[in-house]
C-alpha positions as CSV (number, residue, x, y, z in Angstrom):
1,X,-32.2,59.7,71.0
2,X,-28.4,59.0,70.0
3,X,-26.7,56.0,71.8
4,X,-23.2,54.9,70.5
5,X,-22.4,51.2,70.1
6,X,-18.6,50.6,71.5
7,X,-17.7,48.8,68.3
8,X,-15.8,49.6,65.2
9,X,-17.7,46.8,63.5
10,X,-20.2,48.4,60.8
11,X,-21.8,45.2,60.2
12,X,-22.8,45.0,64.1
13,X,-23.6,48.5,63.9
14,X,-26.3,47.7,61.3
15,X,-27.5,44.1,62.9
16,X,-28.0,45.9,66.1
17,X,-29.5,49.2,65.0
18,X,-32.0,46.8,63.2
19,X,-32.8,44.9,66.0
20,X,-33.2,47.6,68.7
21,X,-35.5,49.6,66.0
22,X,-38.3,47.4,66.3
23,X,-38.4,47.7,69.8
24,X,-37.2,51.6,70.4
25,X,-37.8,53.5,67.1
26,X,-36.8,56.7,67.9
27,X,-32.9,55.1,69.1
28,X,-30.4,56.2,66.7
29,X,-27.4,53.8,66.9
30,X,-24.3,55.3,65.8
31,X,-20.8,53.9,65.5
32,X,-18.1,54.6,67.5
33,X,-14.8,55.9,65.9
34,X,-12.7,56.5,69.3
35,X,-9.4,54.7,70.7
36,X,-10.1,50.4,71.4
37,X,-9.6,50.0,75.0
38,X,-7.3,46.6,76.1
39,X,-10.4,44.3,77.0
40,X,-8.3,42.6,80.1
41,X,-11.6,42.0,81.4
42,X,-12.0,38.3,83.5
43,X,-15.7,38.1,83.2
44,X,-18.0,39.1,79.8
45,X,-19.8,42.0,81.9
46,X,-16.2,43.1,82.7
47,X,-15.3,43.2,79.2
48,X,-18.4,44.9,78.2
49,X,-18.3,47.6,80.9
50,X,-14.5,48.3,79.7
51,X,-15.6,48.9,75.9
52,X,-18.7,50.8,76.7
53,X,-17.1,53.2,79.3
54,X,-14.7,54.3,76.8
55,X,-17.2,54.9,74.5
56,X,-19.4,56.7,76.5
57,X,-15.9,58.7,78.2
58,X,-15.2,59.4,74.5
59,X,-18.4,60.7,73.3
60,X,-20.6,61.8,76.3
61,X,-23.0,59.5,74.6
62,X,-24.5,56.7,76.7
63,X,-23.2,54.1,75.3
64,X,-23.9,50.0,75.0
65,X,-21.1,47.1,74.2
66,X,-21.0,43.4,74.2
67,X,-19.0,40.5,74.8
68,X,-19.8,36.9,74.3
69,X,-18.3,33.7,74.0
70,X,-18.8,30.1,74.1
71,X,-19.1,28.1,77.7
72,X,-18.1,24.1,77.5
73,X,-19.6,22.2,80.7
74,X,-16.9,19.9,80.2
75,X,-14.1,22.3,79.6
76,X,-15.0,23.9,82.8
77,X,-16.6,27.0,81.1
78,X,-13.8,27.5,78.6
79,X,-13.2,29.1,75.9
80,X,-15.5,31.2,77.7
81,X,-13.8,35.0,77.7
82,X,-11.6,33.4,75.3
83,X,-13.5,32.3,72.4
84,X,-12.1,34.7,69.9
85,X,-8.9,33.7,70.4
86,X,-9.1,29.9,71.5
87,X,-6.3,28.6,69.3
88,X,-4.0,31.5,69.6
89,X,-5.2,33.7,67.4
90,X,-8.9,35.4,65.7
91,X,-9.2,32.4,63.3
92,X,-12.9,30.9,63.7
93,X,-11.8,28.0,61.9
94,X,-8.6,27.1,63.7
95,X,-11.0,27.7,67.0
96,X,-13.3,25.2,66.0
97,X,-11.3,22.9,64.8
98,X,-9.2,22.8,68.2
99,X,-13.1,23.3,70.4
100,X,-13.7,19.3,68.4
101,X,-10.4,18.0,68.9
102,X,-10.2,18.8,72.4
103,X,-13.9,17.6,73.2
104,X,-12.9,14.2,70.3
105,X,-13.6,11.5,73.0
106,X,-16.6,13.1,74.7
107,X,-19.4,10.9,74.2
108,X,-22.9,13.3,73.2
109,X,-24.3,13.5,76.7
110,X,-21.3,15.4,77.9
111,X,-20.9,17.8,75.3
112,X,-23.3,20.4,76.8
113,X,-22.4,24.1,76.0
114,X,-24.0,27.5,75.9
115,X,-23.6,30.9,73.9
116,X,-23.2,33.7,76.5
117,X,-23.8,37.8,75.7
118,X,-23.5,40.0,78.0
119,X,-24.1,44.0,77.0
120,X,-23.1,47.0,79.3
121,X,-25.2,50.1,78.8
122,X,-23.4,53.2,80.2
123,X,-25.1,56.5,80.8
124,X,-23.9,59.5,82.9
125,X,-26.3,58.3,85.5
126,X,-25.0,54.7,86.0
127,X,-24.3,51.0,84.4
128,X,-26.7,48.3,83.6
129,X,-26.4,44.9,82.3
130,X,-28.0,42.5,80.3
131,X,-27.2,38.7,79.9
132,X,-28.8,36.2,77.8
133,X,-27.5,32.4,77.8
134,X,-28.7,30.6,74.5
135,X,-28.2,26.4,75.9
136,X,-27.2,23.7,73.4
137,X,-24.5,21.5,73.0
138,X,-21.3,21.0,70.6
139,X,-21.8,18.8,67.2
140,X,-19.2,16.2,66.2
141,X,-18.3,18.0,63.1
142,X,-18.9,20.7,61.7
143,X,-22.4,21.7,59.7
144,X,-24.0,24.5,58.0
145,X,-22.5,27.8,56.4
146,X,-24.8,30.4,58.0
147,X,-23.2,32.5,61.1
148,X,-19.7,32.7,61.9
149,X,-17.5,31.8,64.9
150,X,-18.9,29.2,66.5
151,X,-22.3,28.5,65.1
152,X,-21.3,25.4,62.3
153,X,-20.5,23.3,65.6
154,X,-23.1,24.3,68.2
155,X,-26.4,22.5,68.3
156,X,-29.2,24.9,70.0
157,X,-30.9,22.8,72.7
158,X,-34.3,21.6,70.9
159,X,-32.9,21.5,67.7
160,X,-30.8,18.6,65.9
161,X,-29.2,21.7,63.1
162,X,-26.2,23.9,64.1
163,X,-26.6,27.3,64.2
164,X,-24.9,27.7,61.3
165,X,-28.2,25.7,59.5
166,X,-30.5,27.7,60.8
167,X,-31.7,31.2,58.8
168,X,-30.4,34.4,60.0
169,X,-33.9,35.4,60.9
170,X,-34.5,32.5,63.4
171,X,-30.6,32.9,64.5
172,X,-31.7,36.4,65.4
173,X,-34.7,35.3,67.5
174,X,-33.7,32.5,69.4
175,X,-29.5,33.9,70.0
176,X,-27.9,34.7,73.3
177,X,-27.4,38.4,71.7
178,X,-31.1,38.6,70.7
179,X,-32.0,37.5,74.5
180,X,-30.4,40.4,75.7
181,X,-31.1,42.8,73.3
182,X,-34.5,42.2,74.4
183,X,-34.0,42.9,77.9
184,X,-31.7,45.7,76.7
185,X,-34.9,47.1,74.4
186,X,-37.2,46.7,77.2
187,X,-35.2,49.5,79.3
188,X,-34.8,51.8,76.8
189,X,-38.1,51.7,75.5
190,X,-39.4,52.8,78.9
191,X,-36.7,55.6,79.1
192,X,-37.9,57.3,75.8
């Protein structure tokens, strides 16, 4: 069973595939190579919808995409939608270093955050949605070299490392995308 992933990113494509595998090995996850539709989404299910309707309008394919972000208590939610482009542009660093400047004074009980995924499956007979929240909080500097975005400055709740410490494998079971992949696996296993 073919489903196409609304994302020119290869190295998703692979993370993904390998994830959904274990749970659904007869999925094959292919690649998308159709137009990028403008994400002017205002939620992440929004977002996700957009990207994997014109996936699945492109290819007939159903079709899954994601969007996540980051979600500040204290910043009201933000960067939220956002987080790609927090200081103005797709620089992970320049986000992060703005995401501890902006949050400087904020003593460590106030500096709760979550990682938030949301993925859109499309089919010809209708949407679904997945949405896994990963809790923790944001570090006072920076830490670890693991992950990307985000990860060297958010502290999973029960754990004193970043993400960005922790292996790829654990990142993988304990992340906001893993939690819904999961739910995501769990509805597609039962469909084929």
């Amino acid at each position: 069973m073919k489903v196409v992933l609304a994302s020119h990113n290869a190295g998703k494509l692979a993370e993904l595939a390998a994830i959904l595998g274990q749970s659904v090995p007869q999925l094959e996850l292919v690649g998308y190579e159709g137009p990028e539709p403008i994400e002017d989404g205002v939620s992440y299910l929004e977002n996700a919808l957009i990207k994997a309707r014109a996936a699945h309008a492109h290819t007939g394919l159903p079709a899954i995409a994601d969007d996540s972000g980051l979600a500040v208590e204290i910043l009201g939610g933000s960067p939220g939608i956002f987080s790609a482009r927090w200081a103005g542009g797709r620089d992970n660093v320049a986000n992060r270093r703005l995401l501890l400047a902006q949050l400087a004074d904020v003593p460590e009980q106030h500096r709760s955050a979550a990682f938030i995924c949301t993925i859109a499956l499309v089919e010809s007979s209708g949407e679904t949605s997945f949405t896994g929240i990963w809790p923790g909080s944001i570090a006072f500097e920076e830490r670890g070299t693991n992950g990307h975005g985000y990860d060297p400055v958010f502290v999973p709740e029960g754990f004193i490392e970043t993400a960005a410490e922790l292996s790829a494998e654990m990142k993988n079971q304990l992340s906001h995308r893993a939690m819904a992949l999961e739910q995501l696996a769990s509805v597609l296993a039962t469909r084929f």
